[in-house]
N, C-alpha and C positions, 0 to 999 in steps of 0.2 A: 286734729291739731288746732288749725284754728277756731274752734269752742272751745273748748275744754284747757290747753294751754296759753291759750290768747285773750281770748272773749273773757272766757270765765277767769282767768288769774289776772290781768291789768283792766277791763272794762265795766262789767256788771259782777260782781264776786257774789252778792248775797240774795241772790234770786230762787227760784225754785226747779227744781228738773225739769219739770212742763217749760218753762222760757227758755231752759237749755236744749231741748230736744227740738221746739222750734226753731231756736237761731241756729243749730246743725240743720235741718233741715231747710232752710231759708241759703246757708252758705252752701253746702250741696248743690242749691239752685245756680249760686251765683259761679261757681266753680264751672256746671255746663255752659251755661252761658260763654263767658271766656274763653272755655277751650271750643266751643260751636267757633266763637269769633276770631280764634286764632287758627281754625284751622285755611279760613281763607288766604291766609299769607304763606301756608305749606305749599309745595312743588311734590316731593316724594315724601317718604318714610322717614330718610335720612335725614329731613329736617327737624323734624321732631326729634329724634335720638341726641341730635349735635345740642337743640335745646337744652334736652335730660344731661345729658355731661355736661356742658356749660354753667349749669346750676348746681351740679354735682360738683367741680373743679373749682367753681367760685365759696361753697361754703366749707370745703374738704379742710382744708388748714385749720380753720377754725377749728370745727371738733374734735381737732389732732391738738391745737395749742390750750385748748379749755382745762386740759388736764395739769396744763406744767404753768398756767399765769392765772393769777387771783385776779385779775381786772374783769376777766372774760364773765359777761353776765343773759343774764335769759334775752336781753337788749338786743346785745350782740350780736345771737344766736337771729332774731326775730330783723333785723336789719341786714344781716348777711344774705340772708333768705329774698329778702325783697329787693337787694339790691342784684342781685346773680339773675333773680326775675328779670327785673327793669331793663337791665342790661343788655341780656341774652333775648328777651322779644326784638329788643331797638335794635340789638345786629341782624336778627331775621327780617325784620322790617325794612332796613336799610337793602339787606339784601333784594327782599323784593321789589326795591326800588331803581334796581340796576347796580351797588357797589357789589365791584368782588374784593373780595377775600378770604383769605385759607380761613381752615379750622385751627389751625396752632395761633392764629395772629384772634382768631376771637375768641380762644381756651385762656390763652396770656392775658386779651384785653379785661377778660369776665374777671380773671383771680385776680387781674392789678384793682381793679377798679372796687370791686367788691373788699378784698382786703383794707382798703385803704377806708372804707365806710365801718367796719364794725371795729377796726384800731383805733379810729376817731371817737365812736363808741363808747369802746371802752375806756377813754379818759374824759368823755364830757356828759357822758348819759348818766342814769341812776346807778346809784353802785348797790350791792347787795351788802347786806347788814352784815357789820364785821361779827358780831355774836355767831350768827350762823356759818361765817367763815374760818370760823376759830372752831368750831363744832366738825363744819366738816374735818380740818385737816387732822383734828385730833381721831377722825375714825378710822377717813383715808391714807394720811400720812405720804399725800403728792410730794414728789420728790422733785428737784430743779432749785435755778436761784429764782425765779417765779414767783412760788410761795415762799421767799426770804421773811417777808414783812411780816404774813401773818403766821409764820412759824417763831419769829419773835413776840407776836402776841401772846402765842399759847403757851407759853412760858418754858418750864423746865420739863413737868410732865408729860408733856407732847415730843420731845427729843428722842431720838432712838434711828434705828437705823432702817431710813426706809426704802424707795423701789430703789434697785441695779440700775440706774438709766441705761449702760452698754446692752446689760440684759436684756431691757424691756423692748429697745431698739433692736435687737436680733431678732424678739418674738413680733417684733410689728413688720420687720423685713419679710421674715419666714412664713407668717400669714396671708398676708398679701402676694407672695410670690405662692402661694400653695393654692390662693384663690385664684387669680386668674391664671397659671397654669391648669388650675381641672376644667376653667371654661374655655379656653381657649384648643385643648387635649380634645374634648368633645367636640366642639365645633369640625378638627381635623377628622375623628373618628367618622363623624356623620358626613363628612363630605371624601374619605374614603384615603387622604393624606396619611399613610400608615405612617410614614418615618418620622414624618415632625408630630404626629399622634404619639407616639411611643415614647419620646424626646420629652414632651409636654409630660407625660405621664410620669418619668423617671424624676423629672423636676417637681414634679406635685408629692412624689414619696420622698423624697429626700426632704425638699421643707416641712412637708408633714411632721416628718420623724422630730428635724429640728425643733418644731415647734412644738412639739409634745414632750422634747428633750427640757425649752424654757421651761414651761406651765410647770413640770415636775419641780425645778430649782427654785420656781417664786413659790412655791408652796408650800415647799419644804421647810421654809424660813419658820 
Protein backbone atom coordinates (compact mmCIF):
# COMPACT_ATOMS: atom_id res chain seq x y z
CA UNK A 1 0.00 0.00 0.00
CA UNK A 2 2.40 2.46 0.76
CA UNK A 3 4.46 1.98 -2.75
CA UNK A 4 2.22 1.16 -5.09
CA UNK A 5 -0.78 3.33 -3.72
CA UNK A 6 1.15 6.15 -2.25
CA UNK A 7 4.76 6.44 -3.30
CA UNK A 8 3.88 5.44 -6.72
CA UNK A 9 0.42 7.34 -7.42
CA UNK A 10 1.34 11.15 -5.41
CA UNK A 11 5.31 11.01 -5.26
CA UNK A 12 7.57 9.44 -8.02
CA UNK A 13 4.77 8.13 -10.66
CA UNK A 14 7.30 7.57 -13.75
CA UNK A 15 10.13 5.61 -12.54
CA UNK A 16 10.83 2.05 -13.26
CA UNK A 17 9.93 -1.24 -11.29
CA UNK A 18 13.52 -1.84 -10.12
CA UNK A 19 12.99 1.85 -7.97
CA UNK A 20 9.59 0.47 -7.01
CA UNK A 21 10.72 -2.92 -5.79
CA UNK A 22 13.51 -1.00 -3.81
CA UNK A 23 11.44 1.68 -2.18
CA UNK A 24 8.98 -1.57 -1.05
CA UNK A 25 11.69 -2.93 0.07
CA UNK A 26 13.43 0.09 1.94
CA UNK A 27 9.55 0.70 3.55
CA UNK A 28 9.42 -3.12 4.69
CA UNK A 29 12.43 -1.96 6.54
CA UNK A 30 11.13 0.96 7.76
CA UNK A 31 7.79 -0.57 8.83
CA UNK A 32 10.03 -3.19 11.28
CA UNK A 33 11.74 -0.73 12.53
CA UNK A 34 8.56 0.98 14.02
CA UNK A 35 6.95 -1.68 15.07
CA UNK A 36 10.66 -3.20 16.92
CA UNK A 37 10.11 0.53 18.38
CA UNK A 38 6.75 0.45 19.45
CA UNK A 39 6.78 -2.55 20.87
CA UNK A 40 8.72 -1.19 23.96
CA UNK A 41 5.58 0.91 24.95
CA UNK A 42 3.46 -2.74 24.87
CA UNK A 43 2.68 -4.22 28.64
CA UNK A 44 0.49 -7.32 27.07
CA UNK A 45 -1.04 -8.57 23.84
CA UNK A 46 -4.11 -6.48 24.57
CA UNK A 47 -2.26 -3.60 23.77
CA UNK A 48 -1.63 -4.02 20.63
CA UNK A 49 -5.24 -5.49 19.61
CA UNK A 50 -6.81 -1.95 21.48
CA UNK A 51 -4.19 -0.30 18.90
CA UNK A 52 -5.50 -2.53 15.61
CA UNK A 53 -9.34 -1.48 16.59
CA UNK A 54 -8.49 2.02 17.49
CA UNK A 55 -7.20 2.45 13.88
CA UNK A 56 -9.82 0.13 12.72
CA UNK A 57 -12.77 2.55 14.44
CA UNK A 58 -10.87 5.64 13.52
CA UNK A 59 -10.96 4.97 9.54
CA UNK A 60 -14.42 2.65 9.72
CA UNK A 61 -16.76 5.64 8.86
CA UNK A 62 -14.99 6.70 6.38
CA UNK A 63 -14.97 3.73 3.97
CA UNK A 64 -18.67 3.46 5.02
CA UNK A 65 -19.35 7.34 3.80
CA UNK A 66 -16.97 7.22 0.47
CA UNK A 67 -19.81 5.46 -1.14
CA UNK A 68 -22.81 7.96 -0.52
CA UNK A 69 -20.46 11.68 -0.67
CA UNK A 70 -18.46 12.84 -3.70
CA UNK A 71 -16.00 14.88 -1.47
CA UNK A 72 -14.43 11.78 -0.14
CA UNK A 73 -11.00 11.43 -1.91
CA UNK A 74 -7.62 9.04 -1.93
CA UNK A 75 -6.48 12.24 0.60
CA UNK A 76 -8.90 11.42 2.90
CA UNK A 77 -8.65 7.81 2.86
CA UNK A 78 -4.39 8.52 3.27
CA UNK A 79 -5.09 11.18 6.23
CA UNK A 80 -7.49 9.10 8.06
CA UNK A 81 -5.07 6.53 8.19
CA UNK A 82 -2.29 8.50 9.65
CA UNK A 83 -4.24 10.26 11.79
CA UNK A 84 -6.03 6.98 13.69
CA UNK A 85 -2.04 6.14 13.71
CA UNK A 86 -0.93 9.27 15.36
CA UNK A 87 -3.60 9.21 17.78
CA UNK A 88 -3.89 5.65 18.77
CA UNK A 89 0.31 5.41 19.55
CA UNK A 90 -0.19 8.94 21.63
CA UNK A 91 -2.85 7.21 23.82
CA UNK A 92 -0.52 4.02 24.21
CA UNK A 93 2.09 6.35 24.99
CA UNK A 94 0.31 8.34 27.34
CA UNK A 95 -0.78 5.34 28.78
CA UNK A 96 2.66 4.27 29.32
CA UNK A 97 3.19 7.29 31.06
CA UNK A 98 0.84 6.72 33.94
CA UNK A 99 -2.85 8.12 32.42
CA UNK A 100 -5.76 5.76 32.72
CA UNK A 101 -8.27 5.48 30.65
CA UNK A 102 -10.86 3.13 29.24
CA UNK A 103 -11.02 1.68 25.91
CA UNK A 104 -14.50 3.29 25.03
CA UNK A 105 -13.10 6.92 26.01
CA UNK A 106 -9.86 6.09 23.46
CA UNK A 107 -12.21 4.21 20.66
CA UNK A 108 -14.53 7.74 20.81
CA UNK A 109 -11.40 9.82 21.23
CA UNK A 110 -9.53 7.87 17.92
CA UNK A 111 -13.16 8.37 15.71
CA UNK A 112 -13.72 11.98 17.05
CA UNK A 113 -10.40 13.01 16.25
CA UNK A 114 -9.77 11.20 13.15
CA UNK A 115 -13.15 12.13 11.68
CA UNK A 116 -12.68 15.54 12.20
CA UNK A 117 -9.14 15.38 10.00
CA UNK A 118 -10.30 13.64 6.85
CA UNK A 119 -13.78 15.99 6.93
CA UNK A 120 -11.50 18.93 6.89
CA UNK A 121 -9.90 17.05 4.07
CA UNK A 122 -12.21 16.69 2.13
CA UNK A 123 -13.21 20.35 1.78
CA UNK A 124 -9.50 21.92 1.76
CA UNK A 125 -7.19 19.15 0.23
CA UNK A 126 -7.18 18.20 -3.63
CA UNK A 127 -10.39 17.28 -4.94
CA UNK A 128 -10.51 14.51 -7.59
CA UNK A 129 -11.34 15.47 -11.28
CA UNK A 130 -14.93 16.09 -11.78
CA UNK A 131 -14.55 14.22 -15.38
CA UNK A 132 -13.65 11.05 -13.57
CA UNK A 133 -16.43 11.68 -11.13
CA UNK A 134 -19.01 12.11 -13.71
CA UNK A 135 -17.56 8.73 -15.11
CA UNK A 136 -17.71 6.94 -12.06
CA UNK A 137 -21.34 7.63 -11.08
CA UNK A 138 -22.45 7.03 -14.60
CA UNK A 139 -21.28 3.29 -14.11
CA UNK A 140 -21.92 3.13 -10.35
CA UNK A 141 -24.99 5.08 -9.97
CA UNK A 142 -24.22 5.81 -5.89
CA UNK A 143 -27.18 6.65 -4.58
CA UNK A 144 -27.87 9.38 -1.47
CA UNK A 145 -28.15 13.33 -1.57
CA UNK A 146 -24.14 13.01 -1.44
CA UNK A 147 -23.81 12.68 -5.11
CA UNK A 148 -26.58 15.37 -5.76
CA UNK A 149 -24.10 17.69 -7.49
CA UNK A 150 -22.35 15.38 -9.62
CA UNK A 151 -25.49 13.59 -10.57
CA UNK A 152 -26.43 16.97 -11.97
CA UNK A 153 -23.49 17.06 -13.78
CA UNK A 154 -24.03 13.76 -15.65
CA UNK A 155 -26.86 15.08 -17.05
CA UNK A 156 -29.97 13.32 -18.12
CA UNK A 157 -28.54 9.99 -19.33
CA UNK A 158 -27.06 9.07 -16.12
CA UNK A 159 -30.84 9.29 -14.32
CA UNK A 160 -32.55 6.13 -13.56
CA UNK A 161 -33.23 4.51 -10.68
CA UNK A 162 -30.35 3.47 -8.44
CA UNK A 163 -29.35 1.54 -4.92
CA UNK A 164 -32.62 0.77 -2.32
CA UNK A 165 -30.64 2.86 0.47
CA UNK A 166 -33.27 0.84 3.14
CA UNK A 167 -32.10 -2.08 1.13
CA UNK A 168 -28.54 -1.64 1.08
CA UNK A 169 -28.83 -0.75 4.94
CA UNK A 170 -30.43 -4.19 5.75
CA UNK A 171 -27.63 -5.87 3.61
CA UNK A 172 -24.98 -3.87 5.52
CA UNK A 173 -26.80 -4.69 9.02
CA UNK A 174 -27.21 -8.42 7.97
CA UNK A 175 -23.56 -8.72 7.04
CA UNK A 176 -22.04 -7.54 9.79
CA UNK A 177 -24.31 -9.13 12.21
CA UNK A 178 -23.67 -12.60 10.31
CA UNK A 179 -19.88 -11.78 10.71
CA UNK A 180 -19.30 -11.34 13.93
CA UNK A 181 -21.80 -13.75 15.11
CA UNK A 182 -19.65 -16.75 13.26
CA UNK A 183 -16.56 -15.35 15.24
CA UNK A 184 -17.79 -14.80 18.15
CA UNK A 185 -20.14 -18.51 17.75
CA UNK A 186 -16.48 -20.13 17.52
CA UNK A 187 -14.76 -18.36 19.94
CA UNK A 188 -17.82 -20.05 22.46
CA UNK A 189 -17.57 -23.34 20.67
CA UNK A 190 -13.68 -23.55 21.34
CA UNK A 191 -14.06 -22.51 24.74
CA UNK A 192 -16.94 -25.20 25.22
CA UNK A 193 -20.00 -22.22 26.05
CA UNK A 194 -22.62 -24.59 24.25
CA UNK A 195 -25.73 -22.17 24.91
CA UNK A 196 -24.52 -18.87 23.83
CA UNK A 197 -22.45 -21.15 20.84
CA UNK A 198 -25.86 -22.25 19.48
CA UNK A 199 -27.50 -18.64 20.13
CA UNK A 200 -24.52 -17.12 18.05
CA UNK A 201 -25.03 -19.68 15.61
CA UNK A 202 -28.92 -19.35 15.06
CA UNK A 203 -28.01 -15.51 14.64
CA UNK A 204 -25.24 -16.25 12.00
CA UNK A 205 -28.14 -18.30 9.92
CA UNK A 206 -30.86 -16.22 10.15
CA UNK A 207 -28.57 -13.07 8.87
CA UNK A 208 -27.05 -15.18 6.52
CA UNK A 209 -30.34 -16.08 5.02
CA UNK A 210 -31.22 -12.32 5.26
CA UNK A 211 -28.35 -11.34 3.49
CA UNK A 212 -28.60 -13.58 0.63
CA UNK A 213 -32.37 -12.80 0.63
CA UNK A 214 -30.71 -8.73 -0.14
CA UNK A 215 -27.87 -9.68 -2.78
CA UNK A 216 -30.85 -11.76 -4.63
CA UNK A 217 -33.24 -8.32 -4.74
CA UNK A 218 -30.19 -5.86 -5.75
CA UNK A 219 -29.51 -8.25 -8.59
CA UNK A 220 -32.51 -8.79 -9.67
CA UNK A 221 -32.78 -5.09 -10.66
Amino acid sequence: YLVHDFYRRFITRDADERHYVRAGRIATVGLFVCAAAAVYLLDTAKDIFDVILQVGAGTGLLYLVRWFWWRVTAWCEIVAMASSFVVSLTLLVLKAQGFVYSTHVALLSTVAITTACWVLTAYIGPQTDRAVLIEFYRKIRPAGPGWEPIRALAGPQAEGEGENMPLALVGWVAGCTAIWSALFAEGNYLYGRMPQALLLTGVFIVSSLVLVQVMRRTHAK
